[in-house]
C-alpha positions in Angstrom: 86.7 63.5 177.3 87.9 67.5 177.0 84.4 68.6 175.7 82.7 66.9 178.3 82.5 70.3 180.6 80.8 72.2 176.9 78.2 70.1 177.8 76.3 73.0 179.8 76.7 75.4 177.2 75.0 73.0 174.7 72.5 72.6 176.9 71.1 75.9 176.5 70.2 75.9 172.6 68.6 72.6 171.8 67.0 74.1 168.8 70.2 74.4 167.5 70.4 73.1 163.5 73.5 70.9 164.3 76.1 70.6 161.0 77.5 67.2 161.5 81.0 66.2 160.6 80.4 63.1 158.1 83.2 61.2 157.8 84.4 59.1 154.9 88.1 57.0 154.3 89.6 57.9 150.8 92.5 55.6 149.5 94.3 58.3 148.2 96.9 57.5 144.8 100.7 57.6 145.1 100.6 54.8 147.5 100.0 58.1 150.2 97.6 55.8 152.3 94.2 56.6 153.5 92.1 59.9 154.4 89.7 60.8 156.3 87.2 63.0 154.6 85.1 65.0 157.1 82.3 66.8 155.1 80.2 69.2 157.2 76.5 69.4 156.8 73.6 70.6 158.2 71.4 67.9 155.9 69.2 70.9 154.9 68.9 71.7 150.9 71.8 73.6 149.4 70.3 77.3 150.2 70.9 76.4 153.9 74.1 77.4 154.9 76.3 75.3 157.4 76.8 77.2 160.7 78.6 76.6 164.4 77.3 75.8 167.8 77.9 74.9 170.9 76.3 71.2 169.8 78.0 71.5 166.5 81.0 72.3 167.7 81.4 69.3 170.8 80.3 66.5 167.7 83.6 68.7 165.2 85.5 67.9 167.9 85.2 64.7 169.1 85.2 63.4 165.7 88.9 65.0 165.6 89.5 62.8 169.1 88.6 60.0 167.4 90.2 60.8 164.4 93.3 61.5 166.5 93.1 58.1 168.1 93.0 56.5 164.7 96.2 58.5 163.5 98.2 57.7 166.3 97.2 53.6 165.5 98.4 54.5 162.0 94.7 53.7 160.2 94.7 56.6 158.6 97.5 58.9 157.0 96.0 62.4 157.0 92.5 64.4 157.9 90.7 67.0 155.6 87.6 68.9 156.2 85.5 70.6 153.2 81.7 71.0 153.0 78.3 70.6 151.7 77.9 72.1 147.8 78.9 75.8 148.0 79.3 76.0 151.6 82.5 74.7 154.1 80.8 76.9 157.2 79.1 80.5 156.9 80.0 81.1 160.4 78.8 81.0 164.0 75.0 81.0 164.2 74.6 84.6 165.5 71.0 83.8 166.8 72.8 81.2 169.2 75.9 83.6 170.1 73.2 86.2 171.6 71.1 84.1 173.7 74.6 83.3 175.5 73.5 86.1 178.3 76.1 85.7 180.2 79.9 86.9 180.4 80.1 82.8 181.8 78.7 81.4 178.8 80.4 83.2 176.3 83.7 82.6 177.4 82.8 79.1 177.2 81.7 79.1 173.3 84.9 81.0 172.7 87.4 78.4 174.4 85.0 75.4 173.1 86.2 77.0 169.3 89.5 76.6 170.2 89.8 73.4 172.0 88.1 72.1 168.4 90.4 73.8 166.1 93.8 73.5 167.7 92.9 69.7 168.0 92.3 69.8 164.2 95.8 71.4 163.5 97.4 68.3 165.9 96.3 65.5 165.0 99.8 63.8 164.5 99.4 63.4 159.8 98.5 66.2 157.8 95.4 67.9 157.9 93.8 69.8 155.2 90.9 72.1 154.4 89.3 72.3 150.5 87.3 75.5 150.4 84.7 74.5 148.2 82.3 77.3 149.3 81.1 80.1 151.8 84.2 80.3 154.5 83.2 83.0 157.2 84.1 83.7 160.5 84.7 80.9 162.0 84.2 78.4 158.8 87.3 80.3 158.0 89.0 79.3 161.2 88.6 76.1 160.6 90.5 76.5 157.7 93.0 78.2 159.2 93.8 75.4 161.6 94.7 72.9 158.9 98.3 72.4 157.4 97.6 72.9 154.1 94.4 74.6 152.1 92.7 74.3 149.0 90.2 76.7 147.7 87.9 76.2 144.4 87.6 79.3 142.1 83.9 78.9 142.2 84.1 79.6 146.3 82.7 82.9 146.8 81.9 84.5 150.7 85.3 84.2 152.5 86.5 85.9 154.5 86.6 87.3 158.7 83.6 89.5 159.0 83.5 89.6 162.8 84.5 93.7 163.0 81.5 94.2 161.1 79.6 92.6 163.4 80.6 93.5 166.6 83.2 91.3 167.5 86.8 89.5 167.1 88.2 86.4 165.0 88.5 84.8 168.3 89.1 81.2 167.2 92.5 81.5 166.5 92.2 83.8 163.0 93.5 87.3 164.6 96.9 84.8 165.8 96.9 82.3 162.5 96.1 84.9 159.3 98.7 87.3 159.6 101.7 84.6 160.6 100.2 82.9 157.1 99.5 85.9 154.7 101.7 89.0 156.1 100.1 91.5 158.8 99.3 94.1 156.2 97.3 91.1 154.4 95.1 90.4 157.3 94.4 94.0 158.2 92.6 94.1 154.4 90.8 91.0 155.5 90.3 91.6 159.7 89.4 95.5 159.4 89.4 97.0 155.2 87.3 94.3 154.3 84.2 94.1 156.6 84.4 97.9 157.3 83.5 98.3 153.4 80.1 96.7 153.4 81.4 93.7 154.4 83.5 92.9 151.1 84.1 89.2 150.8 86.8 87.5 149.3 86.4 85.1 145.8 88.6 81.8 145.6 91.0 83.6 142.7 91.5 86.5 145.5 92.0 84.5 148.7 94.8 82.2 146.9 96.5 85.1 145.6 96.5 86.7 149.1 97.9 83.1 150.2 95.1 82.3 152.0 95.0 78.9 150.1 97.9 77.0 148.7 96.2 75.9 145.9 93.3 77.2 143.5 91.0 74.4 141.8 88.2 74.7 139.4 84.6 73.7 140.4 83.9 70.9 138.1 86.8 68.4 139.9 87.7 70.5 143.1 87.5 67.4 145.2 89.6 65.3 143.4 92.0 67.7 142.4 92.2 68.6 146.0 92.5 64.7 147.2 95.3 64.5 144.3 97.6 67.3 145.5 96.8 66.1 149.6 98.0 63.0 147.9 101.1 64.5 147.1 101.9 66.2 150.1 101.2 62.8 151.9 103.6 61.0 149.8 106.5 63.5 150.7 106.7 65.0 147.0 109.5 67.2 147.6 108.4 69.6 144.1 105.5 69.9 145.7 106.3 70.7 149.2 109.4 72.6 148.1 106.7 74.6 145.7 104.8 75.7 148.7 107.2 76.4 151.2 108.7 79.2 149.0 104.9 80.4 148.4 104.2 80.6 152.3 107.7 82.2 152.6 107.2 85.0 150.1 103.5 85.7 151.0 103.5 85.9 155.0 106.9 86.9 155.3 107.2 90.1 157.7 109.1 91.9 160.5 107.9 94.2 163.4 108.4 97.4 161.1 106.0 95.7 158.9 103.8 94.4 161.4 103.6 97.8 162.9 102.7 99.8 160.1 100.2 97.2 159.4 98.3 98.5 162.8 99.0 101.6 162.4 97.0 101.5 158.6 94.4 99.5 160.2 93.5 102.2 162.8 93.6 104.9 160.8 91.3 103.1 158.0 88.8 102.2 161.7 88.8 105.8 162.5 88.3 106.9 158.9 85.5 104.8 158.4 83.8 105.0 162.2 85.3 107.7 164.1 86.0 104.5 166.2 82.4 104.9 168.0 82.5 100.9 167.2 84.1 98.7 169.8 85.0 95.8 167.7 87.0 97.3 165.4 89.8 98.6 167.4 89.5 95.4 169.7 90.7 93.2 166.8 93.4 95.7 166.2 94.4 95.7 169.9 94.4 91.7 169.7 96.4 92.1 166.7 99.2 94.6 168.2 99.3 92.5 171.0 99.7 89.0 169.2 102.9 90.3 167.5 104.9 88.8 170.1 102.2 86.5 171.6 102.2 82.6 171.2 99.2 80.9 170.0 98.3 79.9 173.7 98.6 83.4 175.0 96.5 84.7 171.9 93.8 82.5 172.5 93.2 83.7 176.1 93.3 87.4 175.1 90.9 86.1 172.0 88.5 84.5 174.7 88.4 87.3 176.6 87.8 89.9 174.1 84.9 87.3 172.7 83.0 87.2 176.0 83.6 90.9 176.6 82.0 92.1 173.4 79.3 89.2 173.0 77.5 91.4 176.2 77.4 94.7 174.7 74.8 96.9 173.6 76.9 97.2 170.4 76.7 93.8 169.2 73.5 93.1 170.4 71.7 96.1 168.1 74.1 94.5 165.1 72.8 91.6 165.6 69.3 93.2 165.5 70.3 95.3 162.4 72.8 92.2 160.3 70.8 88.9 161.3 66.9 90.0 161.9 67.6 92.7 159.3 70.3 92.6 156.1 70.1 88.2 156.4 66.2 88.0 157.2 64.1 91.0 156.4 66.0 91.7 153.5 65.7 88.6 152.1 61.7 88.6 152.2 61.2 92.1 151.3 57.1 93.3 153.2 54.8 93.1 150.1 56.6 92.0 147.3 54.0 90.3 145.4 54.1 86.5 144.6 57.6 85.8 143.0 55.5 83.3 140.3 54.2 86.7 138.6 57.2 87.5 137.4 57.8 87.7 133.7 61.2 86.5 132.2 63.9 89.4 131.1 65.9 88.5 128.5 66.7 92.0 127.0 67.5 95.3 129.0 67.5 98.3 127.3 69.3 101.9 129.2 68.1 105.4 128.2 71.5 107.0 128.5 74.8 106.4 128.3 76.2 108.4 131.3 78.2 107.1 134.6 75.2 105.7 135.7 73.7 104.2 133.2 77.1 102.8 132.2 77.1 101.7 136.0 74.1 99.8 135.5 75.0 98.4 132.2 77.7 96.6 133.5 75.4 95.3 136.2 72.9 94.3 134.2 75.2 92.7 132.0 77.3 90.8 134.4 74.4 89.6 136.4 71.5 88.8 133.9 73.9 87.7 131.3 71.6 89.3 128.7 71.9 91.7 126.0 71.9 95.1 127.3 71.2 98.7 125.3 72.2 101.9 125.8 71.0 105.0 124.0 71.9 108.6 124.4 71.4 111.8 121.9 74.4 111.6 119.9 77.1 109.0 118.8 79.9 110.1 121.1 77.9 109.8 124.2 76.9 106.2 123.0 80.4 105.3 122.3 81.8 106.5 125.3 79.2 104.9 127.7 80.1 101.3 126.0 83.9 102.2 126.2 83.3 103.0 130.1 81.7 99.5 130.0 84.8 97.5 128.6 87.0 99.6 130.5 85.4 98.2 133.8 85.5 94.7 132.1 88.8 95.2 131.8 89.8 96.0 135.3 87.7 93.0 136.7 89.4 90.9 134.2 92.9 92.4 135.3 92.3 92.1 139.3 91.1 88.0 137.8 87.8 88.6 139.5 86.5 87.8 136.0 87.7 84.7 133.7 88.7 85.6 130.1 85.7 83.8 128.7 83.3 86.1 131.0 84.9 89.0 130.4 84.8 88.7 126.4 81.0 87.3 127.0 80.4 90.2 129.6 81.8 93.1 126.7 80.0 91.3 123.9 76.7 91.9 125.4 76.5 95.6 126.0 76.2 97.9 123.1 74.8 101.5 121.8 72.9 103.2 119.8 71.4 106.7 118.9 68.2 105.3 118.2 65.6 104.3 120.6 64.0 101.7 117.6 66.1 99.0 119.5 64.2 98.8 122.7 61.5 97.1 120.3 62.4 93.4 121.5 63.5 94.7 125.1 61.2 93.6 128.2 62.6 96.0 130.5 63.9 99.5 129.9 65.5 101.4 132.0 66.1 105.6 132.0 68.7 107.3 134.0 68.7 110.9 132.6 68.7 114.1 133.9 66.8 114.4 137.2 63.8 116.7 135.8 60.3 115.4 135.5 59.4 116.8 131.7 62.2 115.5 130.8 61.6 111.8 132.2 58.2 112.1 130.9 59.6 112.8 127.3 61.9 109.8 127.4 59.1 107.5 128.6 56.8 108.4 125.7 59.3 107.9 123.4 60.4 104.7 124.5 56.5 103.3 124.8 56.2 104.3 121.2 59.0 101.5 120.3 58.4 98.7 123.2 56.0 95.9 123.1 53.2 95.8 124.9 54.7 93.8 127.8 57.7 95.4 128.6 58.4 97.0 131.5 59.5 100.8 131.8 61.5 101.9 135.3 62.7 104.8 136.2 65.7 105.4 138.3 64.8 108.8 139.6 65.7 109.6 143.6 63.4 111.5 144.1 60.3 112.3 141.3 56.9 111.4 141.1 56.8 107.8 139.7 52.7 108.0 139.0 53.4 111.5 137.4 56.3 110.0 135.4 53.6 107.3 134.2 50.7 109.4 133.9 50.6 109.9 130.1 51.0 106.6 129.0 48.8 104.3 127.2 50.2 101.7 129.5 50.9 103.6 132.9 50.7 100.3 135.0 53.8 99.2 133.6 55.9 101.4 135.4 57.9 101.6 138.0 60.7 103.2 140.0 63.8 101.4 140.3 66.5 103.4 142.6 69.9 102.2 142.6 72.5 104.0 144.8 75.6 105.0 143.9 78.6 103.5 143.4 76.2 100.9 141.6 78.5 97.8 142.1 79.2 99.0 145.8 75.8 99.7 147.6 73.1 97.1 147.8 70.2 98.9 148.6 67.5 99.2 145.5 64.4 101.0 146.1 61.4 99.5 144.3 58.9 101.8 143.8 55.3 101.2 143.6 53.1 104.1 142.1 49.2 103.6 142.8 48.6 102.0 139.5 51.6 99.9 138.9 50.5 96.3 137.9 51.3 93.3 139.7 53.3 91.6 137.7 55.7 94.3 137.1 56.3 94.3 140.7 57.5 90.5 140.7 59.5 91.3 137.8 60.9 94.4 139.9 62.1 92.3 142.9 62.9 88.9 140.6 65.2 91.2 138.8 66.6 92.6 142.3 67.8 89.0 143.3 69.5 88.6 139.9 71.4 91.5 140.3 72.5 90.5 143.9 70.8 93.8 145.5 68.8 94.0 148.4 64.8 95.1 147.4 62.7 97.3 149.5 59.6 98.0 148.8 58.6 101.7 149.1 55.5 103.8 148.3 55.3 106.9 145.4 56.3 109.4 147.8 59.3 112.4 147.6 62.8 111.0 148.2 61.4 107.9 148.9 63.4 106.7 151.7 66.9 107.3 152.0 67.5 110.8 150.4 64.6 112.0 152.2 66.3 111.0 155.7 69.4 112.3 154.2 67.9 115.6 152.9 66.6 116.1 156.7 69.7 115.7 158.0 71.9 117.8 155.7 69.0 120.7 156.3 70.1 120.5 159.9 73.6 121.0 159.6 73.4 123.5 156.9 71.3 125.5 159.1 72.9 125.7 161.9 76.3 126.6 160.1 74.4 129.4 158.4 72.6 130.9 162.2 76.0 130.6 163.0 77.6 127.5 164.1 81.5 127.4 162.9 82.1 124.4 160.4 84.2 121.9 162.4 81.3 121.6 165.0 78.8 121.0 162.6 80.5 119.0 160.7 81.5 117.1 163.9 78.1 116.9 166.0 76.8 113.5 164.5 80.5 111.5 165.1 78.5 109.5 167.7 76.4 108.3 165.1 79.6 106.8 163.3 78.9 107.6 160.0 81.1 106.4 157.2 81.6 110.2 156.5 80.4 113.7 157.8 77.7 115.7 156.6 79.8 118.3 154.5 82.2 116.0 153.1 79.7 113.8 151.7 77.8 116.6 150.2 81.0 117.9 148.8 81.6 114.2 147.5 77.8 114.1 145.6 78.4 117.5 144.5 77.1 120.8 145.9 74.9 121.2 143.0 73.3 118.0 143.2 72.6 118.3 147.2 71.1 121.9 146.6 68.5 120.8 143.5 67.6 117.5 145.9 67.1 119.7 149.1 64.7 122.6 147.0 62.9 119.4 145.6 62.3 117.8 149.3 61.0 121.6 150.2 58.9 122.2 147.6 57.3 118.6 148.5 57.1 119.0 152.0 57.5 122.8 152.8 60.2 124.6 154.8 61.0 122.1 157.6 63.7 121.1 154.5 66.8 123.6 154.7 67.8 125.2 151.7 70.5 127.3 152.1 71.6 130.3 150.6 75.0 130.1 151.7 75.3 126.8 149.6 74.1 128.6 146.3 76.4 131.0 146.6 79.6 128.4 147.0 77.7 127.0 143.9 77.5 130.5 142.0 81.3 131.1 142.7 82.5 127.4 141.9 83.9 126.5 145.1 83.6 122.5 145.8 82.8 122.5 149.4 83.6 123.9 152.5 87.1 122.1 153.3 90.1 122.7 151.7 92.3 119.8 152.3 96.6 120.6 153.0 99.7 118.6 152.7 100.0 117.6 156.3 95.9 116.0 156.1 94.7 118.7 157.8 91.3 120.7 156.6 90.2 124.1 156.9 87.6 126.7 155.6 89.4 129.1 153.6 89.0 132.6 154.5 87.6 133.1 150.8 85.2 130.9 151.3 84.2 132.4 154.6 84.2 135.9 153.0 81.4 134.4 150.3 78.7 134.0 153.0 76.4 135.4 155.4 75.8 133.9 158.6 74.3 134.4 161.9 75.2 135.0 165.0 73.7 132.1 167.1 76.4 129.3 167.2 74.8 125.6 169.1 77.2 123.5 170.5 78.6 120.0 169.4 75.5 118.3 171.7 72.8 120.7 170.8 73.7 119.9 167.2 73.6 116.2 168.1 70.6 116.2 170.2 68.6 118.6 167.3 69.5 116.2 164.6 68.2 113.3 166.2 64.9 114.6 166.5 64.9 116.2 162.9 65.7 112.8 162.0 62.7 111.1 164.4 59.7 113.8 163.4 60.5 112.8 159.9 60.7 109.1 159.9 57.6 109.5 162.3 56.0 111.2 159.2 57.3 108.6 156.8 55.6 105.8 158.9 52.3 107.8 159.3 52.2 108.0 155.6 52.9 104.4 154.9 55.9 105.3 152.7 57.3 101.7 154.2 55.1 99.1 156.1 57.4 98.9 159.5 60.5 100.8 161.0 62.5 97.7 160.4 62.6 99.0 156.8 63.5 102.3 157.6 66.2 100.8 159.5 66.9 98.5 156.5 66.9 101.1 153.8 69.3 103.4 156.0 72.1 100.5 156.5 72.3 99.4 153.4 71.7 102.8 151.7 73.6 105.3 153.8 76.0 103.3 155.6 74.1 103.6 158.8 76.6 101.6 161.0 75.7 98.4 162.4 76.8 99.0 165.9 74.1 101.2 166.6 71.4 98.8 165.2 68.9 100.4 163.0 68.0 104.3 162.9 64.9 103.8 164.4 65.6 101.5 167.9 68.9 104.3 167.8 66.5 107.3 168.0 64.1 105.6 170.6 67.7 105.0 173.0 68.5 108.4 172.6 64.9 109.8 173.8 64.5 111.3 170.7 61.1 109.5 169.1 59.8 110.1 172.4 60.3 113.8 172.8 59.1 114.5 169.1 56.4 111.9 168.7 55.4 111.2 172.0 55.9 107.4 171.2 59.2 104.9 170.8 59.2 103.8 167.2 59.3 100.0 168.7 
């Protein structure tokens, strides 16, 4: 048998959790004859998702032998593969893929993947895949090997994540996507995609980008997908005729096409990682390469590339930072009280109406399917917060990533008003004004004048004094900070807040409501800048400093590349604002004294209006205008690129050092946490903190590695 010599290979995880290919004949209609319905599952409850192993994978594929035998003795007339309720296959199991310690081993699991899939796209009748759930990785693969693919609109999670987490679609999805849905197609998925926190692809979106050939609502996906293999079987010539113009239109391309298509995809890596990730610009090199590869020469160079990044630092600290981290830690957030003290929310009210609140609104709205409130101080603020609301509707609705029904339901629950009287049957409230304590304070007493009893007032303040916020309340235990980052629909990290007096049960509520809203909850003490903007603040006081003793702009701006950062220092200051980065940097010294930057260069770019630093030109070039030079006073001791570098790092480990001594979080791992999901901290270099203890730094400020 051809997985006999996997055999070693599976030998080495016998704890796997094995999803077993079930398989069941269907007589399908339109006298088509019989198919075989293999339906992974792991036989865990529905939360568990479906994954691939080494055992997993030998039992796929010599089901397909025998499935194969069974075709060729003309039993059965066609093969299709779906899953277990809201899964087909999440992916490889990650915790598997990095106890393979050897180059050996890992070229193994990655020619194992492919002796199962190509088997699946030959088994001599038509095979099919109905994508009735999560489809990642290589659960996508196996997709990709049928003929023909269905895909239910209630299918959410598909997609090829690997260059988000350190490696390549190396079971045949860097040769099959683009020859189905067009090169430029599969860069969005391969590289744009996982490079933007990981975006995912809904059933709607991966039929319009011809992933599937068909799109089926939830309620009968299986039978509507048995019908239509039915009429491909049969040899319906609409039918067939129908999808061989869609497959036509959709992947149709030519090297021009194919070439710009790489050339987008590497600009978009280096954009988003100064390529300081290897996985990235592997897939693309795969992908340059395949253009004029056959499937048999892709799948060496995909085997290759597998084994050759499954031994690298790189994907073994993104494995530490997406597996133990964003799909464990963050999923049991370190002292969230008991989830059963939670009290039901079935009305949200929003003090203000601005882009934030709006943002949140919409959230709210989408998620809870509640009615949500928003107030501001006069009608036209109001109207335009709810019309900023609709609008957003709108686009969803347009881009079909929201039914017509859910959009009319989504826009029917959010309103306005001037007055604050209708927050009196809300049991959570929200503020997200001005950032200015007295101001906060105001807002809260004015609210607890209206609210019940019960209901629980949050704050969305980056960096104030929850406890202060509370203090002057008859009910200061019902507080609580609630930090969303911004863009609000984009970033998943929330902040939960917990002042010394805030009651236990508005905790639960805090992190209940966290999971509704599909954000990731950590749980962070009363203190400055909380987590992220205080890391951030530390940071930005570096490089503004050393630009203002002297250092010119492109080397400062440059030094922390090797970090890969979604985005240098100055042009994500520019991007919040230089107003906004000034007040939050005199707020973090005034907390914690001057080891916080505040420069006076930046308040005079501020005083004459300037933007930021850069001015962009036609060709994409930047450069500091000589009037913007001519505003400022610096000094005349320049570092280089690697002192810069090497003084940031340890900036970065005294304060987290501090952080930890305070007990602002209860382990790094949540540092790390908070910093990925809330800064883009990049994968490939694990979490800040192990990052800082590689680089020397933790030891040479602290005296101690972090772990």
């Amino acid at each position: 048998m051809s997985f006999d010599r996997f055999e070693e290979l599976a030998a080495l995880v016998p704890t796997e959790i094995v999803t077993h290919p079930y398989v069941q004949d269907i007589d399908l209609p339109f006298g088509a004859g019989v198919l075989a319905l293999v339906t992974l599952d792991n036989d865990l409850d529905s939360a568990k998702p479906t994954t691939l192993g080494p055992n997993t994978l030998i039992e796929y594929g010599r089901t397909l032998e025998g499935l194969k035998e069974r075709a060729g003795r003309g039993e059965i007339q066609a093969v299709a593969v779906t899953g277990k309720p809201y899964f087909l296959v999440a992916g490889a199991d990650l915790s598997t893929v990095k106890s393979l310690k050897t180059e050996q081993y890992g070229l193994l699991m990655a020619e194992l993947g492919h002796e199962a899939y190509n088997l699946f796209g030959s088994l001599g009748v038509p095979s099919f895949a109905f994508i009735n759930g999560v489809a990642l990785g290589g659960g996508l693969e196996i997709a990709l090997a049928a003929d023909y693919r269905t895909v239910s609109t209630g299918a959410n999670g598909i997609g090829l994540p690997e260059a988000f987490i350190g490696l390549v679609p190396g079971w045949g999805g860097v040769y099959r996507l683009p020859r189905l849905i067009g090169p430029a197609a599969a860069v969005k998925v391969m590289i744009e995609n996982p490079l933007s926190n990981n975006r995912m692809l809904d059933g709607a979106a991966a039929f319009e980008l011809g992933i599937a050939d068909q799109l089926f609502e939830p309620a009968d996906f299986l039978e509507q997908s048995l019908l239509w293999a039915a009429r491909i079987v049969s040899g319906d010539a609409a039918a067939i005729r129908t999808q061989e113009e869609r497959r036509s239109r959709l992947g149709s391309y030519d090297d021009a096409s194919w070439d710009a298509a790489v050339a987008a995809g590497r600009a978009f890596v280096e954009a988003r990682t100064g390529n300081a990730a290897p996985a990235p610009s592997r897939v693309l090199d795969l992908f340059e390469a395949g253009k004029s590869y056959s499937r048999e020469e892709s799948a060496r160079a995909e085997c290759k590339a597998l084994s050759d990044l499954m031994q690298t630092p790189e994907f073994h600290s993104t494995v530490y930072a997406f597996l133990d981290l964003v799909q464990k830690r963050a999923k049991r957030p370190a002292g969230a009280p008991d989830r059963k003290l939670a009290r039901p929310v079935t009305k949200v009210g929003i003090v203000g109406a601005g882009l934030m609140a709006s943002q949140l609104a919409l959230l709210f709205a989408r998620n809870l399917k509640v009615p949500v409130v928003l107030t501001d101080i006069d009608q036209a603020r109001v109207d335009k917060g709810v019309a900023y609301v609709h609008a957003e509707v709108d686009k969803l609705l347009g881009k079909k990533r929201l039914s017509l029904d859910a959009a009319n339901r989504t826009r029917a629950l959010v309103s306005g008003s001037v007055s604050k009287d209708v927050f009196a049957d809300a049991d959570f409230v929200i503020e997200a004004v001005f950032e200015e304590l007295s101001v906060k304070k105001q807002v809260f007493a004015e609210v607890e004048a209206v609210v019940t009893p019960e209901c629980i007032l949050a704050t969305n303040t980056s960096s104030l004094s929850v406890a202060e916020m509370a203090a002057d309340l008859q009910h200061p235990e019902r507080v609580v900070g609630f930090h969303f980052f911004n863009p609000v629909a984009a970033m998943p990290l929330l902040e939960i807040v917990r002042a010394p007096g805030t009651d236990d049960a508005v905790l639960a509520t805090a992190f209940a409501l966290a999971k509704e809203l599909r954000k990731n909850a950590v749980l962070v003490q009363d203190a400055p800048a909380f987590v992220v903007n205080r890391i951030l603040g530390r940071m930005f006081g570096e490089i503004t400093k050393v630009f203002d003793e002297g250092t010119d702009a492109g080397t400062a701006d440059n030094a922390l590349r090797p970090m890969g950062l979604p985005m240098t220092p100055f042009r994500l200051l520019a991007l919040v604002g230089l107003p906004v980065g000034q007040h939050v940097q005199e707020s973090l010294r005034a907390a914690f004294g001057n080891r916080f930057h505040v420069s006076a260069n930046q308040q005079k770019l501020i005083d004459a209006g300037v933007k930021g630093l850069w001015e962009k030109h036609d060709d994409g070039t930047s450069t500091v205008p000589g009037s913007t030079l001519a505003l400022l006073e610096r000094g005349d001791l320049p570092s280089s690129g690697a002192e810069v570098l090497q003084r940031t790092q340890d900036a970065l480990a005294d304060e987290i050092g501090r952080m930890l001594d305070e007990g602002v979080v209860a382990a790094p791992e949540d540092i790390d946490l908070c910093v990925i999901l809330g800064a883009g901290w990049p994968l490939h270099l694990g979490g800040i903190t192990p990052y800082l203890d590689r680089t020397g730094a933790s030891e040479r400020v602290n005296g101690r590695t972090f772990h």
